[in-house]
Residue, then its C-alpha position, 0 to 999 in steps of 0.5 A: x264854775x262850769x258843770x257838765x250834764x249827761x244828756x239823752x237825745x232822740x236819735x237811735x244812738x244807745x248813748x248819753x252826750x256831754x254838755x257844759x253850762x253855766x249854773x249861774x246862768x241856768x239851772x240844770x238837773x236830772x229830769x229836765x228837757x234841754x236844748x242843745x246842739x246836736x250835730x247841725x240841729x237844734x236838738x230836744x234833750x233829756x238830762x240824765x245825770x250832772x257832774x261838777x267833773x269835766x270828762x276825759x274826751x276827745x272833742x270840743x264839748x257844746x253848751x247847753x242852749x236852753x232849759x225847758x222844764x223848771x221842774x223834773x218830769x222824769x226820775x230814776x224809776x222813769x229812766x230806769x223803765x227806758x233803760x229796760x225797754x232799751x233792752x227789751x225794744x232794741x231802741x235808744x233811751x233817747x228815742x223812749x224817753x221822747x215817746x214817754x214825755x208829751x212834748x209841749x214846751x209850757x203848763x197850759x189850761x185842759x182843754x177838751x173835756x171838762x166836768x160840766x160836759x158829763x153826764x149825771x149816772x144814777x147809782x149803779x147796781x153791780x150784778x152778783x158777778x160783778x161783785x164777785x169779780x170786784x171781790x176777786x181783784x181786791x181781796x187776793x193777792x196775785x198779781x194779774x187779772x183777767x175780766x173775760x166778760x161777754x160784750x154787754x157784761x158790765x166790765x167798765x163798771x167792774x174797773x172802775x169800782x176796783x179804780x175807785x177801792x185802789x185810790x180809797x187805800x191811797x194807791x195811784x190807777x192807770x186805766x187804758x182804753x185803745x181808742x179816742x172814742x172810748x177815751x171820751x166815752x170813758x172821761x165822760x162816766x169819770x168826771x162826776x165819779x172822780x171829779x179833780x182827781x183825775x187827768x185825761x191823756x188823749x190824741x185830742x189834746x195838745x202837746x202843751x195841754x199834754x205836758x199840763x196833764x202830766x205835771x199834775x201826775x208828777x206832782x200826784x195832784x190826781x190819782x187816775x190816769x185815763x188814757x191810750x198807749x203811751x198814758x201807761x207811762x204816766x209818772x206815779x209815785x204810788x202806782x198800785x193797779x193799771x187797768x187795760x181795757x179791750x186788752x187784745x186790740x193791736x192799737x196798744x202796740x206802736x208802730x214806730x220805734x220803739x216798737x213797744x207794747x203797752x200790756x208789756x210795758x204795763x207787766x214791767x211796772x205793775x212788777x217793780x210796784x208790786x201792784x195790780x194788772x187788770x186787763x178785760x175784753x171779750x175777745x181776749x189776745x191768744x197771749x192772755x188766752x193762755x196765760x189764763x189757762x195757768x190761774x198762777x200766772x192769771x186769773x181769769x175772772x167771768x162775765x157771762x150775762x149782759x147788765x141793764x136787761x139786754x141779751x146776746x144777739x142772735x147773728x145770722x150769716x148771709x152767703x154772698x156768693x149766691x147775692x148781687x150788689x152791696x147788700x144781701x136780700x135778708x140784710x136790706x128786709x131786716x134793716x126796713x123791720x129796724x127802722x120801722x120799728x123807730x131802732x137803729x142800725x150799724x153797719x161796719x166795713x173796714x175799708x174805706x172809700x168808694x173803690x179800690x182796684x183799677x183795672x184795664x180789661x184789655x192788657x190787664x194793667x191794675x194801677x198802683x201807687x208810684x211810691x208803694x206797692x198797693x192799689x190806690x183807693x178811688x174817693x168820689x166825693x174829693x175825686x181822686x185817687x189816693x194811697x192810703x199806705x204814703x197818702x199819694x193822690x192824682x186825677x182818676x184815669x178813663x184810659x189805660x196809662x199802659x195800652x190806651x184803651x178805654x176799656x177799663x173799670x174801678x171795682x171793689x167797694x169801701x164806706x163812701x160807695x156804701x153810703x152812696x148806695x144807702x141812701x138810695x135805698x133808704x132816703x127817708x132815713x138820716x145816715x151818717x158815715x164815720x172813718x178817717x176820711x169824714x173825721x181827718x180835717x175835724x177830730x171833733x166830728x166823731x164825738x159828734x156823731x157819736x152823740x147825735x146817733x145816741x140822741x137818736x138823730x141818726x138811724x143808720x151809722x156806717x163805719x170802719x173801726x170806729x164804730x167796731x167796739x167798746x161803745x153802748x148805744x141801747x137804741x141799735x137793734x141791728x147790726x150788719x157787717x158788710x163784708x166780713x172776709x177782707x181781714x181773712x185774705x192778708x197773709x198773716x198768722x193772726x189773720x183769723x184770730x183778728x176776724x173773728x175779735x172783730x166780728x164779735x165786738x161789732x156783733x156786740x153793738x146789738x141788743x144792748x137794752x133789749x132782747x130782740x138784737x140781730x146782726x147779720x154778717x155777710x161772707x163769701x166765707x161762711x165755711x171759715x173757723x173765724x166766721x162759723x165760731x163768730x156766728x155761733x158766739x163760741x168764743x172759747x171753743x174759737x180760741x181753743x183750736x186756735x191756741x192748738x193750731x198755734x201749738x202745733x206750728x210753734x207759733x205765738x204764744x208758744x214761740x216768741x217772733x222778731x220781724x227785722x225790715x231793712x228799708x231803702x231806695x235802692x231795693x240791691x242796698x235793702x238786700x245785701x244789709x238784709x244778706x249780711x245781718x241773715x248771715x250773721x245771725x245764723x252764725x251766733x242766733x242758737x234755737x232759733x229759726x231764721x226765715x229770709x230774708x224775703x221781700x215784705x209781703x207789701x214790698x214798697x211804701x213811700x219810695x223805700x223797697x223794704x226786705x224783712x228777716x224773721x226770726x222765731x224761737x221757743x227760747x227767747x232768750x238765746x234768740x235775742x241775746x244773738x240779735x243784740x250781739x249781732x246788731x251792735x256790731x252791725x254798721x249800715x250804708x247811710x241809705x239802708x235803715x233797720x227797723x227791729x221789731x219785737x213780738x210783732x203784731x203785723x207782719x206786712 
């Protein structure tokens, strides 16, 4: 007897597809992944509901081809989140569904991390405020919590001994961390604390390893889950706390449909469990800022002091307009005091490779990429050029493509020219680089530098975000940043809260053991609120005139945002799908603000001219009640597409 499944498929379609198989031949049931034809593909699916009762439809219905799982993977309450986040997202459950399972196809050995790897900690003290904060978390009853602690302060201690109560009454804990380098930082403390009793979700693993860890969850043979974003869907029948570590980092919102953010995704769960929402950073999001004003709808716990005898250090500004070169006078003397003394140093730069801009003198042609509109990014050591938005290289250019001349030069500076120059000025001293390039081919690169510089094997650590924050290395005395202005200069609203969240956790790399720390940052900006309040370490005063500036421009988090991209070949199919979406929206879209539609401030990547329309609105509701009814009506050429993101982090 035939029975027919319901089955969702990764594509943007807010359906569920009818299947027919055989229950004798294959065992079909809600919860597993399938093959099955999907127009002219072979498509991974997700069956959702089965029935001994043949639909009334129009069409010839196809068979199942395969069943992969012998067991589900997702249940009601799982579907249930992706039906909400269909909502929410504006995407399809297919595609949520997709993002929320590891795609590996078999149960496999973990592979990456093991027990023996950790390293044996002593029992830890907690200070009165830690104590006080555990306290806080598991004896009332609200619902979110807030560990608004200085870099330094404890705050991993803080979790996981809130992680360790939760399990000991029997509840399940998600803890999230925005990187894979915290990720293993983090895995290596647990181990020995948690021993078996907890699964590591991390980029590193494969996607059979992933599904191996996953089943573990399902089948609650762990009771931590360590992880990066999509670790918050981790499938837990006795979910009772999720902890989100460095909360205000913009990783934890994805950048490919769906557009979710994990800190929303983590509220949704933590409400229909009736569990804990723990988040903490030094740095909060503007949105947690403010929520914390109202101890009703956050608590806000504080973390003042630094743990293991270190103290804030002191930061000093070094005003480039009045230096040449790379380094600033005052940097180079306090990095030669540094390692003399036998301490360690880091300098950060977020930009990486050895020059950026090409730049003919004579007609003033700047090369860009043939696929987007940037400036591609010269790397000495490969010899090329690349994109770093498509990944496009080419040979370097000694003569003007425009005009002929040779007058032409490469200018502006990332990681690889500092290195370059680093080790000319320091050639005793071992110094290592460490950004996407040095890591790309190896991703165990990083853990190995990372465990060679705490070894004391490296004296000075250069890099971009990953060496920015989260991480303790007791022996760095200095800190520098090199450039602290490039973040200031992107057109964007958050442009100054992410310079300043930046320029405190990497300030935060210094002084850890001792009372001597220094950071030195060096700006042509000095004058700027992001980089005045960073020196002084006035973080609540930073975030104040922030949240007041927001306040008053009806910005986040006073506003909610939706940033709608139509991308195309043809920059005339973008703008008349764009034209007529903004013409709608207007029509049906009430208190809401409708801004373009305009040309995204970077209007081509990867051959796809790209127009956005912004919405705005203190009444969330009406403005995306307006959107859905607008886009479910809308029918785009098949060489247009529409990318709908909600609360958008980036706007470029």
């Amino acid at each position: 007897m035939v029975k027919y499944a319901q089955v969702a498929v990764p594509v943007p379609l807010k359906d569920e597809f009818t299947y027919s198989f055989d229950p004798e031949a294959m065992d079909v049931k809600p919860g597993v992944r399938v093959i099955v034809p999907f127009k002219n593909r072979r498509m991974q699916g997700y069956v959702i509901s089965v029935s001994d009762d043949k639909p009334e439809v129009e069409f010839a219905i196809k068979n199942i081809q395969r069943v992969v799982d012998k067991e589900p993977l997702f249940d009601k309450k799982d579907y249930d989140l992706a039906l909400w986040m269909e909502r929410f997202y504006f995407s399809s459950r297919g595609e949520i569904l997709d993002t929320m399972i590891p795609g590996g196809r078999k149960d496999t050995s973990f592979g990456g991390l093991d027990a023996e790897e950790a390293i044996e900690r002593p029992d830890v003290v907690l200070s009165e405020e830690q104590e006080n904060a555990v306290r806080t978390v598991m004896e009332t009853d609200e619902r979110m919590y807030y560990l608004f602690g200085v870099t330094g302060s404890g705050k991993t201690e803080v979790f996981l001994r809130c992680a360790e109560k939760v399990i000991e009454q029997g509840g399940q804990v998600i803890y999230l961390v925005p990187e894979i380098t915290l990720t293993h930082q983090l895995a290596l403390q647990v181990l020995k604390r948690f021993r078996n009793n907890v699964a590591i979700l991390h980029s590193g693993l494969t996607d059979s390893q992933r599904i191996a860890q996953w089943r573990k969850i399902k089948r609650s043979e762990v009771s931590l889950v360590i992880g990066a974003r999509s670790a918050v869907f981790a499938p837990f029948a006795n979910l009772k706390m999720i902890i989100i570590d460095e909360e205000h980092e913009n990783s934890y919102k994805s950048g490919n449909a769906p557009r979710y953010h994990a800190r929303q995704v983590a509220q949704k769960r933590i409400t229909d469990c009736k569990g804990k929402l723990l988040m903490g950073s030094a740095t909060p999001s503007l949105e947690a800022w403010h929520l914390m004003k109202d101890p009703s709808k956050m608590v806000r716990i504080d973390l003042r002091n630094r743990v293991g005898g270190g103290s804030m250090p002191k930061i000093e500004i070094a005003d480039m307009v009045k230096e040449e070169g790379l380094f600033s006078s005052l940097l180079q003397e306090r990095m030669m005091r540094t390692l003399a003394d036998g301490k360690q140093v880091i300098l950060f730069l977020n930009r990486r490779g050895f020059s950026y801009y090409f730049h003919c003198r004579s007609c003033g042609y700047e090369l860009k990429c043939p696929h987007c509109d940037v400036a591609m990014t010269y790397h000495k050591r490969r010899n090329i050029l690349q994109c770093h938005y498509c990944g496009y290289s080419r040979k370097p250019v000694t003569v003007c493509p425009e005009c002929g001349s040779m007058d032409v030069m490469y200018s502006g500076f990332g990681t690889e020219q500092v290195e370059q120059e680093l080790r000319r000025l320091f050639p005793l001293y071992r110094v290592e680089r460490l950004d996407t390039d040095t890591v790309s081919s190896d991703r165990t690169v990083i853990q190995k530098t990372l465990d060679d510089f705490r070894a004391g094997k490296i004296n000075i650590l250069l890099g971009t975000q990953m060496v920015a924050k989260g991480l303790n290395f007791p022996n760095v005395r200095l800190v520098g940043i090199v450039m602290a202005d490039s973040g200031l200069l992107i057109p964007d609203f958050r442009a100054e809260e992410r310079t300043f969240d930046l320029l405190v956790q990497v300030s935060g790399r210094s002084g850890r053991a001792d009372s001597n720390g220094e950071v030195i940052i060096q700006t042509r900006m000095k004058d700027n609120p992001a980089i005045d309040f960073a020196t002084r370490s006035d973080v609540e005063a930073f975030f104040d005139q922030e949240l007041a500036i927001r306040k008053e421009t009806s910005f986040p988090p006073f506003s909610r945002m939706v940033n709608i991209v139509f991308r195309s070949p043809k920059a005339s199919a973008a703008r008349e799908c764009a034209d007529n979406v903004a013409h709608s929206l207007r029509n049906v879209c009430r208190n809401t603000q409708i801004y373009g539609p305009n040309e995204c401030p970077v209007e081509k990547i990867r051959e796809n001219y790209r127009i956005q329309i912004l919405l705005r609105s203190k009444k969330a509701s009406d403005m995306l009640a307006g959107l859905n009814s607008v886009v479910s009506s809308v029918k785009l050429p098949h060489n247009v597409a529409m990318d709908i993101d909600v609360d958008p982090v980036d706007l470029l």
